[in-house]
ZATOR-952936 format. One record per residue: residue in one letter; x, y, z of N, C-alpha, C, O in turn. Coordinates in steps of 0.02 Angstrom, whole numbers, plus 50000, padded with zeros to 5 digits. Last residue first. Example, Ala and Ser with C-alpha at 12.3 -4.5 7.8 and 13.67 -1.06 7.14 Angstrom:
<nodes>
S506424988850354506844994750357506455000250394506705005750402/A506604971650390506154977550390506604983550390507124983450423/
</nodes>
This chain:
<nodes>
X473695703151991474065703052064474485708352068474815709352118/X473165697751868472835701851909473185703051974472785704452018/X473935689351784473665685951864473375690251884473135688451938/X474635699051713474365692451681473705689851737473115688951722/X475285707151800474795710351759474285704451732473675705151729/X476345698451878475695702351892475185703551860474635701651880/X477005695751744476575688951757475885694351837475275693851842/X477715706851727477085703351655476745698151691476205696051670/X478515707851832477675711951816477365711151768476815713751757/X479205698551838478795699551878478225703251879477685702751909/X479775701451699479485697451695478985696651767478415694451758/X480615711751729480035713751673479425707051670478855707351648/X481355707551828481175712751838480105712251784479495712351795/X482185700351726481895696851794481165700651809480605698151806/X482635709151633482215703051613481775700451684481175699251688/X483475715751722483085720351718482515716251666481985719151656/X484385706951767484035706951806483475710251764482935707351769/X485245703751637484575698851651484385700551728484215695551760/X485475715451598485135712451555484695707551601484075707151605/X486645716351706486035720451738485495719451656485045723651657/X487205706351681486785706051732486655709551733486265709351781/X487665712951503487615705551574487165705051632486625702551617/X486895729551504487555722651465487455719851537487305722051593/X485965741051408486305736751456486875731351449487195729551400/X485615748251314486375749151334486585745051379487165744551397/X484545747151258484515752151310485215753251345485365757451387/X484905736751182484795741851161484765748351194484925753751169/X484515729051277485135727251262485245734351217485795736951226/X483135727251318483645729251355484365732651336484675737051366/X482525721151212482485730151218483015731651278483295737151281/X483125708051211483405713551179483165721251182483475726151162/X482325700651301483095702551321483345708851278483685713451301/X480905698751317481305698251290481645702151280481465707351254/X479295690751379479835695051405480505692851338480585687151315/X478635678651367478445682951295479215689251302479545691451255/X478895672551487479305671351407479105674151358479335672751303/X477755675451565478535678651577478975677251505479325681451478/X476475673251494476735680151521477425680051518477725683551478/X476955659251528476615662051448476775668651429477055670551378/X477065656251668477495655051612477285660651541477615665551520/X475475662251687476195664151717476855664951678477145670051660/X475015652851628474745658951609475395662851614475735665551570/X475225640851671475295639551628475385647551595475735648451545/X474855643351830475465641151822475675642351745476235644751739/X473455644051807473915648851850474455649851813474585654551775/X473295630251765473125635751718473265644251736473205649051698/X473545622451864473835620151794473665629051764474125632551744/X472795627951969473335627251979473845625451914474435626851915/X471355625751983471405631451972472365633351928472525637351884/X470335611151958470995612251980471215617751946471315617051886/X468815602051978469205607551945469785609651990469725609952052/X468945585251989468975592552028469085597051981469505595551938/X469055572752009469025575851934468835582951943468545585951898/X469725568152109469975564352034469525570452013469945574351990/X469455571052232469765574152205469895572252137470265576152108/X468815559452309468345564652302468695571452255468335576252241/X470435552452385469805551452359469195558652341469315563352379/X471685559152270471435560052328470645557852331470245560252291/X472645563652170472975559152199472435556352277472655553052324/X472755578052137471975571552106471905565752148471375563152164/X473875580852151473285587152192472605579952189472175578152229/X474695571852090474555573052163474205577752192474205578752253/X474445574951937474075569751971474255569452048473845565952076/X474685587151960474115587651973474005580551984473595578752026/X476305585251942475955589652006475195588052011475005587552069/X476385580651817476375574551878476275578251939476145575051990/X476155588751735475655584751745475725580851812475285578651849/X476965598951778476475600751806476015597051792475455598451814/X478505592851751478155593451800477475595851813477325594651871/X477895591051596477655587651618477795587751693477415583951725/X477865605051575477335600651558477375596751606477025597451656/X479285606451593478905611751637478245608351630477955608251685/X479835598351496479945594951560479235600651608478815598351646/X479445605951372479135601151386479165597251454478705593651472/X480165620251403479655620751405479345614751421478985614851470/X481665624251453481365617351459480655617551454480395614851502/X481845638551473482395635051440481985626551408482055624151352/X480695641851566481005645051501481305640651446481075639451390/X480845632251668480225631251616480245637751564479785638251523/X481705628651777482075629151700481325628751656481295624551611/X481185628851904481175621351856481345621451780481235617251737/X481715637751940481865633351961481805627251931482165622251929/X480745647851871481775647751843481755641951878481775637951831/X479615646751921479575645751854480485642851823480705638851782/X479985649552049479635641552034479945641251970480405637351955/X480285664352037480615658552058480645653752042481165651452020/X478905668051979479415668651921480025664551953480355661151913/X478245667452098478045660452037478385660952012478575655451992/X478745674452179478845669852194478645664052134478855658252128/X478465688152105479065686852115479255679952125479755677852097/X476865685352136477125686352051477885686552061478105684452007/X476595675952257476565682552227477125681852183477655678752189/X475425662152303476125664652270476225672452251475725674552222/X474265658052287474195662752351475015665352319475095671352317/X473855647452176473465651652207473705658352243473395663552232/X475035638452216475175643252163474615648652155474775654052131/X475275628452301474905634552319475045641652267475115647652279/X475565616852226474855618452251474495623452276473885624452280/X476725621152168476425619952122475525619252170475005621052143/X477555620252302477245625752279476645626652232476185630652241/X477455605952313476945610652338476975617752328476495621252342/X478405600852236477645599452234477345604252275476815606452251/X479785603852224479245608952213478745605352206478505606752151/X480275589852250480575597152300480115603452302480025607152350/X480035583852183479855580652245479945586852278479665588452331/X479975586952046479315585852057479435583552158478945581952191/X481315588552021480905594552034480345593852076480175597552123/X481775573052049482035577752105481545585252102481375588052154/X481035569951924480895565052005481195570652043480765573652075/X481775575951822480955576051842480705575851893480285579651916/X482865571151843483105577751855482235578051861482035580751913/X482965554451824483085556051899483045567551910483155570451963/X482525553351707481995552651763482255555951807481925560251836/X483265558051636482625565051617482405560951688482115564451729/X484275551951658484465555951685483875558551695483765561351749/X483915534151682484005539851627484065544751688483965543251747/X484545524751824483935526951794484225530751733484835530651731/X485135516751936485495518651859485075522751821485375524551770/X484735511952037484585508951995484555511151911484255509351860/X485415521652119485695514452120485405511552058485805508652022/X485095535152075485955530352056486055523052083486555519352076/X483855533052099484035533952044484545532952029484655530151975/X483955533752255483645526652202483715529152140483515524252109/X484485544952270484755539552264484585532252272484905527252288/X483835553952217484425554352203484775548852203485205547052163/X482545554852313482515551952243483295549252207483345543952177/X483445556652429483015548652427482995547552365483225542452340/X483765569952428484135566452416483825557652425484245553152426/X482215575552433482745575052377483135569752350483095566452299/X481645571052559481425567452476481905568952428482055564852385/X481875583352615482055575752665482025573352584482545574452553/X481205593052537481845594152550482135586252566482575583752532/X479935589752581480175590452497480845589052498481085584352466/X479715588052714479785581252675480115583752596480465580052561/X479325599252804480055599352759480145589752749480565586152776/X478405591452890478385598352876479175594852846479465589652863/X477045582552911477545580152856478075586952851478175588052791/X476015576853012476195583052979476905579252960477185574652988/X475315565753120475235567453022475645571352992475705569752933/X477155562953151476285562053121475795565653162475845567853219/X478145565653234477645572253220477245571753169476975576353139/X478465553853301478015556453355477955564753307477745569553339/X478905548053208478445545953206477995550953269477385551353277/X479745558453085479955554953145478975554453173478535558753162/X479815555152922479555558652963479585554253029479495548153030/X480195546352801480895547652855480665552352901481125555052931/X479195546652709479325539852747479845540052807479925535652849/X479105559552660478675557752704478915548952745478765546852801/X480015557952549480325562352603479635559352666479855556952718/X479365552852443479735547952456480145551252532480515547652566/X478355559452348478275560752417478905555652474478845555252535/X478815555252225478595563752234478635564452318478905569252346/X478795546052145479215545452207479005553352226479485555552257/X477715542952062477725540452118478255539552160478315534852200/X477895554951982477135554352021477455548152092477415549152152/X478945551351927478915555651966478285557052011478265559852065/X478375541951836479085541151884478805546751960478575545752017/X477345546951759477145542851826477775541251861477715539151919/X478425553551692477785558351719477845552851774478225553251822/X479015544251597479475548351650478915554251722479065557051774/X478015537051553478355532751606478785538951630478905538851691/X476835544151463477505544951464477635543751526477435547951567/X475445549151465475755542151448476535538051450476725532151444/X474465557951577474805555151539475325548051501475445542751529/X473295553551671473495560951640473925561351575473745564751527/X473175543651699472635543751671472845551951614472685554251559/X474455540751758474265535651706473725539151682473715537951622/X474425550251870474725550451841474805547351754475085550051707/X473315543351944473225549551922473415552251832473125554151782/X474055532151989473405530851942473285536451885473205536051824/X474935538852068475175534251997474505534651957474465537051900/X474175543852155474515546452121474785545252060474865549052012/X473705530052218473085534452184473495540152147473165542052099/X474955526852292474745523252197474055525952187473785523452137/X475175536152366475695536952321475135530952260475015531952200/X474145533852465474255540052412474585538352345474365538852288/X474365523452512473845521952465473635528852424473235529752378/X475725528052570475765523252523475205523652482475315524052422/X474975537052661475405539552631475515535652547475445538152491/X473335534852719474035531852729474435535452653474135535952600/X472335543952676472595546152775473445542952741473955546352736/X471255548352636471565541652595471815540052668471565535952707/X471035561652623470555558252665470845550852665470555547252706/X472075574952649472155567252640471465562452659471445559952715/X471765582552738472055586152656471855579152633471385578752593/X471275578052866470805585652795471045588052745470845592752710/X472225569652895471295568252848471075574852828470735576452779/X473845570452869473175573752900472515571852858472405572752798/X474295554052849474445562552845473735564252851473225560952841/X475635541552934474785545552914474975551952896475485555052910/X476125526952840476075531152881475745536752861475575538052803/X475995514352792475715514952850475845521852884475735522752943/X476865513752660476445510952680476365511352758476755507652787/X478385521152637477725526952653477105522752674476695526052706/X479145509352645479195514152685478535518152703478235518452757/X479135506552495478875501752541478675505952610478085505952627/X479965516552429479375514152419478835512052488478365514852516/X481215514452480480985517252502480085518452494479695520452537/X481595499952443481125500852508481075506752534480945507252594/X481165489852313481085499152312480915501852381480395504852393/X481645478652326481625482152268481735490152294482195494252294/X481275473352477481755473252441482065476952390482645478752397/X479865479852482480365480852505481065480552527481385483952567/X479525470752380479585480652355479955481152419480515483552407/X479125458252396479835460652333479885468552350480355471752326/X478085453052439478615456052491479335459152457479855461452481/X476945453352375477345444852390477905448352430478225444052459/X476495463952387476045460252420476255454852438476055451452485/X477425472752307477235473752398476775471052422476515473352473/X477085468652190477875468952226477815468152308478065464452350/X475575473552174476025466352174476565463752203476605458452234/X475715487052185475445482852238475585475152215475705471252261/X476655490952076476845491852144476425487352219476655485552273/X475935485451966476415483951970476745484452054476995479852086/X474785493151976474625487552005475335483452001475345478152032/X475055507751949475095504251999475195500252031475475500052086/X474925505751784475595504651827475735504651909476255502751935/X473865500851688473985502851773474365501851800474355497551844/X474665500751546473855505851577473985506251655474195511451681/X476285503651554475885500451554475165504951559475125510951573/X477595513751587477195514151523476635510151529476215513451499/X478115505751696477765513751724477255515651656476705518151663/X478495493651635477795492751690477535500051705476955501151722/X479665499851595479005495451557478245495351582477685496351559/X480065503051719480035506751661479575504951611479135508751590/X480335490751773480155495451814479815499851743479235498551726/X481345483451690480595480351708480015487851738479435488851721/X482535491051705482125488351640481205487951641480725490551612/X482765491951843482445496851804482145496951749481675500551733/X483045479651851482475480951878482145486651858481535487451852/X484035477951758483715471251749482865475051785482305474151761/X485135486651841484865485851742484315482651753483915487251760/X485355480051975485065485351950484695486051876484085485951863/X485265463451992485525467351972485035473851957484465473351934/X484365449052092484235457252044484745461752041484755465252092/X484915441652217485195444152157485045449052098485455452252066/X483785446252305484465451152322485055450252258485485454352242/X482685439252301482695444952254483335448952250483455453452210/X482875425952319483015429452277483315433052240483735433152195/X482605425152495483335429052458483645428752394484245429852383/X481625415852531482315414352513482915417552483483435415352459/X480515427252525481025424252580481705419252589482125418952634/X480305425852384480775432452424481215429252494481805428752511/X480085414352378480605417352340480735422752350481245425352328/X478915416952431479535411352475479875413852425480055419052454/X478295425752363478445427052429478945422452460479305423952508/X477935417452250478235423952240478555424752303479165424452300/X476995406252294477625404552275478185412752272478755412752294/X475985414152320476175411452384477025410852349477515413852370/X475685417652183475555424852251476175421252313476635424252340/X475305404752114475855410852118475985414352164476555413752188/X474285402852215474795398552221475475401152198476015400852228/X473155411952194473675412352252474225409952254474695412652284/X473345421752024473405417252054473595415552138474155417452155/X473005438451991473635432352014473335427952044473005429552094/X471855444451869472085444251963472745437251942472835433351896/X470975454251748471495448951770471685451051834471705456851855/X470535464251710470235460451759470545455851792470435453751849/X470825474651629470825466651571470265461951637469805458151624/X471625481351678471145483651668470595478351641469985479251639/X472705471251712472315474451749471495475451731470995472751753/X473695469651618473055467151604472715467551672472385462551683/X474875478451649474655476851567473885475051574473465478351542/X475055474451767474945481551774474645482751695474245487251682/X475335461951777474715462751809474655470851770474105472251746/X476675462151697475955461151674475355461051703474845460251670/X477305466651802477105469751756476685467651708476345471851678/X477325456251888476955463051924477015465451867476495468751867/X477885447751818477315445151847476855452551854476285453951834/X479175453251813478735452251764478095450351781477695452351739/X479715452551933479485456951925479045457351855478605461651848/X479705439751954479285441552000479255448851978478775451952001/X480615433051852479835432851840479585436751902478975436651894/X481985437651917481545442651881480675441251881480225445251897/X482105426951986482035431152023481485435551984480895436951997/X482125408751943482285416251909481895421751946481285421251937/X481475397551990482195397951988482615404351981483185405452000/X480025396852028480545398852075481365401552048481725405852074/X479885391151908479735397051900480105401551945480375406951932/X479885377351911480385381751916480315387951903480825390551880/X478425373451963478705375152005479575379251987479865382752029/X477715379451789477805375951841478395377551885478835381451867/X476905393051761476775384951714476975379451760476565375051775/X475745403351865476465401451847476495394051812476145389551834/X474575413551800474625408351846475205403951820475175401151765/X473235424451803474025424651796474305419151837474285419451899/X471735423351722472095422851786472955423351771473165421951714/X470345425151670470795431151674471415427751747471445429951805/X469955413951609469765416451654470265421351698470485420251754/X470365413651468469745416651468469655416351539469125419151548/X471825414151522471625419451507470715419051505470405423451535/X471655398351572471975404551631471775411251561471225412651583/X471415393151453470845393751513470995398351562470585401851590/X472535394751381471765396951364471495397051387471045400951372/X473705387551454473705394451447472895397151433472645401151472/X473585373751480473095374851512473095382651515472715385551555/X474805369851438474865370251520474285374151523474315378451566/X474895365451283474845359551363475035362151416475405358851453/X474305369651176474235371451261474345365451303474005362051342/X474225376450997474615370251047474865373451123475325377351134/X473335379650891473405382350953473615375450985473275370350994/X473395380950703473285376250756473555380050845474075383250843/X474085387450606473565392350658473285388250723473055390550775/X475045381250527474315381050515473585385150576472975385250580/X476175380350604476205385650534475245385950520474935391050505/X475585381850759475985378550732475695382650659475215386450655/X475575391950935475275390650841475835387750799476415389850799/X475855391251102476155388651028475625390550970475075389050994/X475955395851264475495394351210475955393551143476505396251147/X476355402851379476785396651350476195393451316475975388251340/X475885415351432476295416051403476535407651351476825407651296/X474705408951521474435413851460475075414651418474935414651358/X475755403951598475395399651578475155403151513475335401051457/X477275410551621476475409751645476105406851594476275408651538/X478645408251598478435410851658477785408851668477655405551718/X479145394451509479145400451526478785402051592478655397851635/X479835381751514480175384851556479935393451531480355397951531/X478775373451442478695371851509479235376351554479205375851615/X479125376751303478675379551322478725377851435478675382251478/X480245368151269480435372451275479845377451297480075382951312/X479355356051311479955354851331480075363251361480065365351419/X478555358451203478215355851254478895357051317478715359451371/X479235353951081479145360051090478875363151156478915369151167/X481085345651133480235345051100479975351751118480285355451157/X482495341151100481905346251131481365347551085481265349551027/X483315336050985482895333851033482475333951059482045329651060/X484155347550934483595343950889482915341050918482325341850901/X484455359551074484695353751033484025350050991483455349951016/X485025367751208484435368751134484865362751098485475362051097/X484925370551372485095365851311484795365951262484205364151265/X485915382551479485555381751419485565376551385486105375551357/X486175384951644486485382651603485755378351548485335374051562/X486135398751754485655394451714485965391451647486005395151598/X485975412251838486245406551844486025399051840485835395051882/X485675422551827486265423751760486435416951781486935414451755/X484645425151913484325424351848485185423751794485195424551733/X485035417952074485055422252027484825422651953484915416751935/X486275404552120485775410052129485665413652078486075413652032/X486625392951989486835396952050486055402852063485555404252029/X486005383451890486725379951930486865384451978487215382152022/X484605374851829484755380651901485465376751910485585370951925/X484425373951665484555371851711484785375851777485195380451768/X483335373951517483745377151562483705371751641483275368051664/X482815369451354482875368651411483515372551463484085373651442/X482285373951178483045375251224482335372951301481725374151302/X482145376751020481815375951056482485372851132483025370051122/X483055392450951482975384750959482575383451009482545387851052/X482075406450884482555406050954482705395550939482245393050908/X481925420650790481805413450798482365408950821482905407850794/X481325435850763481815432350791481575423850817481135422250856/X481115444150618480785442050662481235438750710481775439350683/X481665447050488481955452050535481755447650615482155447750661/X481035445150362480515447150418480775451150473480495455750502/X482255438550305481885444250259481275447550302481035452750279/X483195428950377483375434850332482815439150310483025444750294/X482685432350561482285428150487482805435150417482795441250411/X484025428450678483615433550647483245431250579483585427750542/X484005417150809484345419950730483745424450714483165424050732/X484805409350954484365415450944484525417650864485095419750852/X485365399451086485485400951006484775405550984484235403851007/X486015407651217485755402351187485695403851105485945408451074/X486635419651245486835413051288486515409551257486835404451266/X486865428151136487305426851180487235419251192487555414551169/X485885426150956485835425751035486585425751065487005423451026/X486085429250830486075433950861486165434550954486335438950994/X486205423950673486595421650737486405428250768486535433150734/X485325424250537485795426550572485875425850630485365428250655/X484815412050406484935415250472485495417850491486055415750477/X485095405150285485115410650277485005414750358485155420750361/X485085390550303484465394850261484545401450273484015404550272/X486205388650382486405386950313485655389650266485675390550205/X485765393150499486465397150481486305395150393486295399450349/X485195382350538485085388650520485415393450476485245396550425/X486195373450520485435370950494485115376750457484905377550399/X486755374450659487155374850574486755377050520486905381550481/X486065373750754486205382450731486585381350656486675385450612/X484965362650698485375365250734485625370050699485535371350640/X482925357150751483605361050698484315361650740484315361350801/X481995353050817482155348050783482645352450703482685351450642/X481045369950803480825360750842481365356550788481245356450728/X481105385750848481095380950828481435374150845481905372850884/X479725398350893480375391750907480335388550875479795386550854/X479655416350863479585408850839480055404050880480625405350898/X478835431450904479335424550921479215420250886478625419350872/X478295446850861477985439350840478805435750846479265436750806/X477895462350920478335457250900478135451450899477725450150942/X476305462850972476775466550968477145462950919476825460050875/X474525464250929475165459550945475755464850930475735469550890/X473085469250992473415471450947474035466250966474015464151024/X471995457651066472395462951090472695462951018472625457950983/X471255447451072470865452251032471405456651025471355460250976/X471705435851129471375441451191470925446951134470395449851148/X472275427951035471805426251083471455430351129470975428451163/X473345437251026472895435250983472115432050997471575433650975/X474245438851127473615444251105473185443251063472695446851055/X474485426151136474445426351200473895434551173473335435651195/X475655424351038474815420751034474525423251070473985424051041/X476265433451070475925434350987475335431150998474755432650982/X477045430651199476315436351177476175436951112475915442351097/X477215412651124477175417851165476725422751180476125421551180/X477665410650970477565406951036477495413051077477745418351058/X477485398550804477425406150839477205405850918476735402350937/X478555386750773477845388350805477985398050827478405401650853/X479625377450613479375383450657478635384650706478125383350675/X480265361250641479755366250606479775372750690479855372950751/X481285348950554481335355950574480645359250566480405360250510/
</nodes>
């Protein structure tokens, strides 16, 4: 019986990278074995125990078998037998199926150390085909080590794409994509998640409304970018640089998801896409089950992006609108972060990343003004119910005049 630390433990160690969670397999045990040093039983489908005193999780060393389409269709063998070599040859990428044995020793037999010092992402072997997901894991670790330099492999690249074309990706269960999806929006360049998907042909499977906005135009004097799509991931970028929170870049990158259903003979102009985009966000968010904070972010940020641009020219009745619409009384931190993921689409633009932008600090003043407003001199004045909260309405249109000079 021996333990190897396996996976991204080694896999950051070797990079310099901080390590997350630390895996172990183990070589030449059975779950009795375990069970009898004090492990806890934790895995479903294969054998998986918890370390009584580290907590850590230490899996048997295990082989898999393709019995149906799909990633749920895979019959497990962990037994004494399996060598560690064995249980390393069914992960995804090469940088991933590295070993340290108790002595720090580095055990590679698929050539993981050379694919990272040469920044490559490159599948261990041909069953890689077998499991749909690695294609979205793939795109999420591009989006992890991007910045890193790292590129895909072609032979991956190529293999990804017949596994679309073989219809895959159509087993992906919802859970499974949003999982991935979500991970990859937290990453440094969560873009590069989207141009991966849509390079082996998965996004327009995955996310075709996504897919959709690639090729179509919007006016070059707002847009010098022109194509819609190479908006939407200079938006993401934006979005990543602005903030850190996966619910921001959500919304950064469905914000414009109404532009893909513009009838082609009234390119460039996009007129009532906010509105067309609603119900799109609505429902890639119930198919793929999302949290709620995404799908209520994703619907403000698609419907009011542009006011949020012409918040310049707005009169003090019309911002206190915006302001109730997006509940930025009641919801101060969502009001944040629609107005981070508004600017990464004002930024969203070549020659625009680092602009001064009038529009965050309009907007911010506005708010600041209207919620200082408060209900009780009213109430005192004898009012009661609605005519309380018109005569709030009221007080607040002219605190945010006075605020704005308007």
């Amino acid at each position: 019986m021996q333990a190897y630390r396996v996976g991204g433990a080694v896999r950051d160690h070797l990079l310099g990278e901080p390590a997350g969670d630390t895996d172990w397999v183990v070589v030449g045990a059975t779950p009795e074995e375990m069970e009898a040093q004090g492990f806890r039983a934790v895995g479903k489908d294969f054998p998986v125990f918890l370390h009584p005193e580290t907590g850590e999780e230490y899996a048997l060393a295990r082989t898999e078998r393709k019995t149906a389409p799909g990633y749920h269709g895979f019959d497990f063998h962990a037994a004494p037998d399996v060598s560690l070599e064995d249980d390393l040859a069914r992960r995804d990428l090469t940088i991933n199926a590295m070993a340290e044995d108790p002595d720090g020793r580095l055990i590679d037999p698929y050539n993981g150390r050379a694919d990272l010092q040469a920044r490559v992402l490159r599948h261990v072997t041909p069953a890689f085909a077998e499991d749909p997901v690695r294609i979205l894991r793939v795109a999420r670790f591009a989006a992890r080590f991007e910045p890193l330099d790292f590129t895909l492999a072609e032979e991956t690249r190529d293999l990804m794409r017949a596994m679309v074309e073989a219809g895959e990706v159509a087993a992906l269960v919802p859970e499974r994509v949003w999982a991935e999806t979500e991970r990859a929006l937290g990453e440094a360049a969560p873009a590069a998640f989207i141009r991966v998907l849509r390079d082996c042909g998965a996004l327009a499977e995955v996310f075709p409304e996504i897919d959709a906005l690639f090729g179509v135009p919007q006016p070059p004097e707002h847009h010098p970018e022109v194509d819609t799509g190479d908006h939407t991931l200079r938006v993401v970028e934006q979005a990543a640089r602005l903030s850190p929170e996966p619910v921001v870049r959500f919304a950064a990158l469905v914000h414009d998801l109404g532009k893909g259903t513009t009838p082609p003979e009234e390119w460039p102009r996009h007129i009532g896409h906010e509105g067309r985009g609603v119900p799109m966000v609505e429902g890639l968010c119930e198919r793929l089950r999302t949290p709620r904070a995404f799908r209520e972010l994703g619907v403000i940020v698609a419907r009011e992006h542009l006011h949020f641009h012409r918040a310049g020219e707005l009169k003090p009745k019309t911002l206190v609108d915006l302001l109730e619409r997006v509940d930025a009384f009641r919801r101060p931190e969502r009001f944040e972060q629609f107005c981070l993921a508004c600017e990464a689409d004002a930024r969203g633009r070549p020659g625009y990343e680092d602009r001064d932008l009038p529009q965050p600090g309009i907007l911010h003043t506005a708010r600041e003004a209207a919620a200082a407003v408060e209900a009780r001199p009213f109430a005192e004045q004898g009012l009661k119910g609605p005519e309380i909260g018109e005569a709030v309405r009221r007080a607040r249109i002219q605190a945010v005049a006075e605020a704005l000079g308007r």
